[in-house]
Kinemage of the C-alpha trace (Angstrom):
@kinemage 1
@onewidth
@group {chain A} dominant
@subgroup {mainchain}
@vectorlist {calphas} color= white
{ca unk a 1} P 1.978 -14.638 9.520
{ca unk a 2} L 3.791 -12.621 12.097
{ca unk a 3} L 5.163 -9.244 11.166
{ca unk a 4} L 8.746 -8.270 11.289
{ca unk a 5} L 10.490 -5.516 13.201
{ca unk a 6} L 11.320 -4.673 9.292
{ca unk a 7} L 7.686 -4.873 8.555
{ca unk a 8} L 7.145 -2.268 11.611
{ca unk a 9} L 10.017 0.204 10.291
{ca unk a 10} L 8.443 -0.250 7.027
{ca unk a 11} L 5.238 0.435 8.017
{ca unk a 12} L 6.680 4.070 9.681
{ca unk a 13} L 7.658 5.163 6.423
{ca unk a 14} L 4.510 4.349 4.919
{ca unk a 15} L 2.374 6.564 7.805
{ca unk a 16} L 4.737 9.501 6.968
{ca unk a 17} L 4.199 9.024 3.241
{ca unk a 18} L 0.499 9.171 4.127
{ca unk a 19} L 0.151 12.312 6.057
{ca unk a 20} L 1.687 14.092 3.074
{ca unk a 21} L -0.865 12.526 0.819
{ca unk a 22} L -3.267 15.151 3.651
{ca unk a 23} L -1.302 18.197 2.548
{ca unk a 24} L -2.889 17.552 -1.492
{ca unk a 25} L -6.442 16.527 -0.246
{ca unk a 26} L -6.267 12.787 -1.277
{ca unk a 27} L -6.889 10.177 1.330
{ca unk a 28} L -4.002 9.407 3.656
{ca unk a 29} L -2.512 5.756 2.340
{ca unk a 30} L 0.902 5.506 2.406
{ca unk a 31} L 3.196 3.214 0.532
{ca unk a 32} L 6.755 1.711 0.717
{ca unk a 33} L 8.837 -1.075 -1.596
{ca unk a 34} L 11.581 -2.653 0.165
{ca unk a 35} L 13.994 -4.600 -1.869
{ca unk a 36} L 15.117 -8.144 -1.013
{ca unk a 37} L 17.787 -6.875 1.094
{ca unk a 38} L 15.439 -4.466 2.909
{ca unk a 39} L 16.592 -1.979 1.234
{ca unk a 40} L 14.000 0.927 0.711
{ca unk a 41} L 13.440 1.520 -3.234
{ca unk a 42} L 10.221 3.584 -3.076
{ca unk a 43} L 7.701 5.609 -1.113
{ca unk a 44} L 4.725 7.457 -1.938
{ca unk a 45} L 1.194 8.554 -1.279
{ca unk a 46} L -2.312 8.718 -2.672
{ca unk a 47} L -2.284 11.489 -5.479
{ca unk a 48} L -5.453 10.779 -7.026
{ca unk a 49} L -6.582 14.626 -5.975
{ca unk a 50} L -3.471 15.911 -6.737
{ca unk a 51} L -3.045 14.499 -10.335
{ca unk a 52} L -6.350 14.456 -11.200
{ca unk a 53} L -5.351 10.583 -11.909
{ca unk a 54} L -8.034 7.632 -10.735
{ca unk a 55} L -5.036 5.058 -10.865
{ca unk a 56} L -2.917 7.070 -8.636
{ca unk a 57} L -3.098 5.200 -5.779
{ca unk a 58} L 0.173 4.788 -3.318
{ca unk a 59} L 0.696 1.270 -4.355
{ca unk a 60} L 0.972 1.746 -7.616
{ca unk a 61} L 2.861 4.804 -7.622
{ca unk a 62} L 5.598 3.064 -5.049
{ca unk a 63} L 5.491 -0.052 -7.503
{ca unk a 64} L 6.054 2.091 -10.754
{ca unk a 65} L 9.049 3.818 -8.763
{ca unk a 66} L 10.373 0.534 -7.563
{ca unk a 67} L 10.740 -0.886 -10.625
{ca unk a 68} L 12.621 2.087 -12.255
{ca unk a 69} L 15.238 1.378 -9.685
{ca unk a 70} L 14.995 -2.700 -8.650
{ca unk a 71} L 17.170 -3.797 -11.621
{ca unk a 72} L 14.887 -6.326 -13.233
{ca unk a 73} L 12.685 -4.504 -15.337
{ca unk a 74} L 8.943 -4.117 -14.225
{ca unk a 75} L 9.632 -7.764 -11.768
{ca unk a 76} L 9.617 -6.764 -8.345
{ca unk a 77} L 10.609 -10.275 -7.202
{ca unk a 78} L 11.844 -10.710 -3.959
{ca unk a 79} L 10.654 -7.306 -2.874
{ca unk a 80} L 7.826 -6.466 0.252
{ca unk a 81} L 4.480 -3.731 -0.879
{ca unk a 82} L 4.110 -2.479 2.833
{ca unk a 83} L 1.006 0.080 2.625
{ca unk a 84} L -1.074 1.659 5.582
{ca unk a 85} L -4.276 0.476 4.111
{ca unk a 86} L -5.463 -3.264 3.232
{ca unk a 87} L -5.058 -3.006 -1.195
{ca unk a 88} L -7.928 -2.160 -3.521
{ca unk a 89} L -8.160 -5.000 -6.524
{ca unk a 90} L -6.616 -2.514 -8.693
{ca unk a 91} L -3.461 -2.687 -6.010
{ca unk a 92} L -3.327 -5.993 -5.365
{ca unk a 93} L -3.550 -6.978 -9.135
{ca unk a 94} L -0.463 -4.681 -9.581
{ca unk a 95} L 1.395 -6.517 -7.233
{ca unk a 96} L 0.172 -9.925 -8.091
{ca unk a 97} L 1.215 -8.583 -11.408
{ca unk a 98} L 5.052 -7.236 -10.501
{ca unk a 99} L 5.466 -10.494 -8.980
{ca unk a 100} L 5.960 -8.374 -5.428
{ca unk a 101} L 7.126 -11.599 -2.766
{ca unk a 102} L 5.220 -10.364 0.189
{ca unk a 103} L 2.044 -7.315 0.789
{ca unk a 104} L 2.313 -6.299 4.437
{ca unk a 105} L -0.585 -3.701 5.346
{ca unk a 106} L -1.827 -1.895 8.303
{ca unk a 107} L -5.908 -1.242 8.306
{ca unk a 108} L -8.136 -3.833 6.729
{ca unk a 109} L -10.227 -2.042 4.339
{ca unk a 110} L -13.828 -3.468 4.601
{ca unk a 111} L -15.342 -2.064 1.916
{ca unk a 112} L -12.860 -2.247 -1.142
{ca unk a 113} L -10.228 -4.535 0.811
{ca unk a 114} L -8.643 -6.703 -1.603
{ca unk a 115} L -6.108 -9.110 -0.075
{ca unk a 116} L -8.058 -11.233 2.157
{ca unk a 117} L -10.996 -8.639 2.900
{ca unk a 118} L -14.000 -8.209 1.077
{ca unk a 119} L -11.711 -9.866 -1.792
{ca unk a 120} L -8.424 -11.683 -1.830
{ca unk a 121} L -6.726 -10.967 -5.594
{ca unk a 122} L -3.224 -11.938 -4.116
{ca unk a 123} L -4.612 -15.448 -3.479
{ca unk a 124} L -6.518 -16.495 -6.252
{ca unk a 125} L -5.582 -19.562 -7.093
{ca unk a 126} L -6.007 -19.245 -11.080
{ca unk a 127} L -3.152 -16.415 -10.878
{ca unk a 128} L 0.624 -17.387 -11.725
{ca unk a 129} L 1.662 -15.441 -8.246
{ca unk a 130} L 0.753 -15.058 -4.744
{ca unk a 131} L 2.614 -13.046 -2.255
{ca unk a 132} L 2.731 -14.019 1.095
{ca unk a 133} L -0.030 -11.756 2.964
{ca unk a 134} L 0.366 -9.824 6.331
{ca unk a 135} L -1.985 -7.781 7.520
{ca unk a 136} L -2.442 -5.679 10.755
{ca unk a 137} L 0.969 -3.891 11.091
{ca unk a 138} L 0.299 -1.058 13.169
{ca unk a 139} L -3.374 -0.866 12.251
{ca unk a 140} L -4.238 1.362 14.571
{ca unk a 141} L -2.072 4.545 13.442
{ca unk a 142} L -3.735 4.336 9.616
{ca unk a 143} L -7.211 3.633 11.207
{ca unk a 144} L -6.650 6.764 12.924
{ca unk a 145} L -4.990 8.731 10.241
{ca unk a 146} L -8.064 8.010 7.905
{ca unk a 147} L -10.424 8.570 10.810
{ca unk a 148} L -9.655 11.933 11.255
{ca unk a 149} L -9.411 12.686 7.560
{ca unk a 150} L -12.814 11.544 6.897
{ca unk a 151} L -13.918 13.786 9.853
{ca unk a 152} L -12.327 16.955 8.420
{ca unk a 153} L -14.090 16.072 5.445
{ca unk a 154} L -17.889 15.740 6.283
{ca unk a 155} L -16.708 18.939 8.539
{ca unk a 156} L -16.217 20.792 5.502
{ca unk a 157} L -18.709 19.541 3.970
{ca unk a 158} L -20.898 20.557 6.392
């Protein structure tokens, strides 16, 4: 599946949601929930570090936003996920869960990648939902943003 020019907008908002998720020390993913109409109802960042919170992951923090605001109670249907890195299970299942229409992410995640990757949650066929999937959207500017984080990091470390 081909991405939109939304999808590409989307996926903007998502970087810059992820580069402040670098200002708290938690990995740079990024996060947006458009609504049906394209309409933006949430963005966020990782805040595991921050919050001292394992389930804080973008996703789920721009899902639980979304649905405060969508008008259907905790069903995001119709909406798009758009996130900067390929979904953990734990992300996917949440938007499996919220009924989310469509996940659109940038990097593939090979090591905990969830919707198609080393996993695909969203397209298990024993669940009651399964968003449409499209990955790649400007893969190359969250590759780069968690390159260089991960960098810094064994810097310090050093």
């Amino acid at each position: 599946m081909n991405p939109t020019g939304a999808d590409v907008a989307a996926m903007r908002l998502a970087l810059d949601a992820a580069q402040m998720a670098m200002t708290t020390g938690d990995v740079p993913v990024g996060a947006v929930v458009l609504g049906p109409g394209g309409e933006l109802l949430a963005a966020a960042a990782n805040r595991r570090e921050a919050d001292d919170d394992p389930t804080a992951h973008a996703e789920v923090l721009a899902i639980r936003a979304a649905a405060r605001v969508h008008g259907e109670g905790w069903r995001l249907t119709g909406c798009t996920l758009v996130v900067t890195l390929e979904p953990c299970t734990m992300c996917a299942g949440a938007a499996v869960l919220a009924r989310i229409d469509r996940v659109v992410f940038g990097a593939a995640d090979d090591k905990a990648g969830a919707v198609g990757g080393l996993w695909d949650v969203v397209r298990d066929r024993r669940l009651p939902h399964r968003p449409e999937v499209v990955g790649g959207v400007l893969a190359a500017e969250g590759a780069q943003l968690l390159t260089a984080f991960f960098a810094d990091q064994r810097a310090e470390q050093s």
